[in-house]
C-alpha positions in Angstrom: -1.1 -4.3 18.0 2.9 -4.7 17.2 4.3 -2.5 15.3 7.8 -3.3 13.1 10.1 -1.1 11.3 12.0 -2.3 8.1 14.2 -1.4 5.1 14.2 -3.7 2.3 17.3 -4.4 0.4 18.9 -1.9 -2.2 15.5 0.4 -1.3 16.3 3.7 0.4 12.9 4.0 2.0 11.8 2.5 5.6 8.6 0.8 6.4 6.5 0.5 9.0 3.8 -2.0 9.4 1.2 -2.4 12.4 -0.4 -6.2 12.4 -1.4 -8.8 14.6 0.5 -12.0 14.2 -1.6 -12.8 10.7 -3.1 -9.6 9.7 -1.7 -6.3 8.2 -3.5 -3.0 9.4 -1.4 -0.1 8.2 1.5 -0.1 6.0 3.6 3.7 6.0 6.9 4.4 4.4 9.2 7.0 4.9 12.9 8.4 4.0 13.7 8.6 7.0 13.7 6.3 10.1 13.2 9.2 12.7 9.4 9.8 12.4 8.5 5.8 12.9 10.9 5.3 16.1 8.4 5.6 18.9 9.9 5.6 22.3 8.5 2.6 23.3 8.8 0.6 20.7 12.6 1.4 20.1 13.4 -1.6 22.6 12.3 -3.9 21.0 13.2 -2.6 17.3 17.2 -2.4 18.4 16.9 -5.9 19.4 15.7 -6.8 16.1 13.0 -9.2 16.9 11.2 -10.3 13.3 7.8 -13.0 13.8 7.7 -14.8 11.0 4.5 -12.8 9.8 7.2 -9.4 9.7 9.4 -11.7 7.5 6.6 -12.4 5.6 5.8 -9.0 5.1 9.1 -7.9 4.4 9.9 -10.6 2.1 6.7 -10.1 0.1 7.4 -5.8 -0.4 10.9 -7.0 -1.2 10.1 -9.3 -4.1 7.9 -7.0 -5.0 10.2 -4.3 -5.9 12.6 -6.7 -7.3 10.1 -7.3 -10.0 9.6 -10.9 -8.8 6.1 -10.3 -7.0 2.7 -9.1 -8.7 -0.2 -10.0 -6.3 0.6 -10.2 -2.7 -0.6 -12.6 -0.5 -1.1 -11.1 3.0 -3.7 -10.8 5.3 -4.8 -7.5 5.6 -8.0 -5.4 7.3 -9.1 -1.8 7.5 -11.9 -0.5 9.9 -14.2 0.9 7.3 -17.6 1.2 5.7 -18.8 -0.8 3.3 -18.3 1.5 0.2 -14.5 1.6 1.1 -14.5 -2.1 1.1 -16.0 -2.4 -2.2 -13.3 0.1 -3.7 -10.5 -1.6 -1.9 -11.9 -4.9 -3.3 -11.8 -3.4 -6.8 -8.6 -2.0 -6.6 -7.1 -5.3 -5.3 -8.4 -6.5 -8.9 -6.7 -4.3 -11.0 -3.8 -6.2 -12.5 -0.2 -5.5 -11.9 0.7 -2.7 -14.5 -2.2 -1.6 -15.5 -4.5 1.2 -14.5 -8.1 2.2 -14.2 -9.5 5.3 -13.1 -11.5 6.4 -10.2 -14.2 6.9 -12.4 -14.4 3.4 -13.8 -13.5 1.7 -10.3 -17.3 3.8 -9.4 -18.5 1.8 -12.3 -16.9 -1.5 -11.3 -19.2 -1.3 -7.5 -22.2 0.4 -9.1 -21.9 3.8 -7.9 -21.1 5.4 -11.3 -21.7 8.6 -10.1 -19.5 8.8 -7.1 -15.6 8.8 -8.5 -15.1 11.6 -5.9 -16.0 9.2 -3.0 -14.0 6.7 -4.5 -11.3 9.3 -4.7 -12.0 9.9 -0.8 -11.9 6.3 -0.3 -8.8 5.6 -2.2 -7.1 8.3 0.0 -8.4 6.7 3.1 -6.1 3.3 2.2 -3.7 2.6 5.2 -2.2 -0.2 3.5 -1.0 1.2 0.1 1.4 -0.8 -2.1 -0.3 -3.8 -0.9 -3.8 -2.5 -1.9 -2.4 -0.9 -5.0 -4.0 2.7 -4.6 -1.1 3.8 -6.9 -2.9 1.9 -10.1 -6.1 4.4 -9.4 -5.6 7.9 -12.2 -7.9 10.6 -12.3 -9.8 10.7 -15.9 -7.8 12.9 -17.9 -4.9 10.1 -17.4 -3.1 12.0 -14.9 -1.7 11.3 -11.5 -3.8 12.7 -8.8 -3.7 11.8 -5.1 -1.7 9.1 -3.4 -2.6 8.1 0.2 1.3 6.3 0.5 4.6 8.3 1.5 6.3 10.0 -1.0 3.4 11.6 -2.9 2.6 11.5 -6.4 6.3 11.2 -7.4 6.3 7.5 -5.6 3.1 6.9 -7.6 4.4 7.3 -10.8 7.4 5.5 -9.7 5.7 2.2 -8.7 3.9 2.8 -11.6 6.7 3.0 -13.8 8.2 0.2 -11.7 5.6 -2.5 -12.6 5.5 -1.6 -16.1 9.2 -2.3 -15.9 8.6 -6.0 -14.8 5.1 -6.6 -16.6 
């Protein structure tokens, strides 16, 4: 597994993406640098060396928070169960400035009565931004839970982001 460490223009956050040379497996971001500089990886990330998948990558989250990106187009995979991959499924369908809550994403994969494992599964998602967690509320409307850095003040600003651009 490679691993690559990024900051996208006018963005004060770094990211950190572990992937194969065509698939995505974890996305994590950080405000700082220092907790994603491993050692042995630091070689290779001082000499800079970008596959054209990292570009990809980068290039996608970039346009993304410019505003010019709604759906990304990357291939990605989680080791899961097959409840978590109906959820991520249904959260990939959620469009770009909108929001549904856990409740009705149970509903969407016929498991009305299990929004709390939905919530657990949600929480589980290594690749947030790109499987777009942050459009999951609870109920009541309100923020809860974000498996992505930052917490549930970066949720409400990537939500407030893509009703920026909508």
């Amino acid at each position: 597994m490679k691993s690559k460490v990024f900051q996208i223009q006018n963005f004060h956050y770094f990211f950190r993406i572990q992937h194969d040379n065509s698939t995505l497996f974890s996305l994590d971001f950080s405000e700082t640098k220092k907790g994603f500089i491993n050692p042995q990886l630091s070689l290779k990330i001082s000499r800079n060396v970008t596959s054209p998948f990292e570009r990809e990558v980068k290039n996608q989250i970039q346009a993304y928070f410019n505003g010019k990106l709604q759906k990304f187009d990357i291939p990605t995979y989680q080791e899961t169960n097959l409840f978590s991959e109906k959820v991520f499924s249904a959260i990939e369908k959620i469009p770009y400035g909108k929001t549904l809550t856990y409740k009705q994403i149970a509903e969407k994969i016929k498991f009305p009565k299990a929004s709390r494992a939905v919530g657990r599964s949600t929480g589980s998602n290594r690749i947030p931004i790109i499987i777009p967690c942050h459009r999951v509320i609870g109920s009541s409307g309100r923020l809860v839970g974000y498996s992505g850095g930052g917490g549930l003040l970066f949720k409400s600003y990537l939500l407030l982001l893509e009703k920026k651009f909508k």
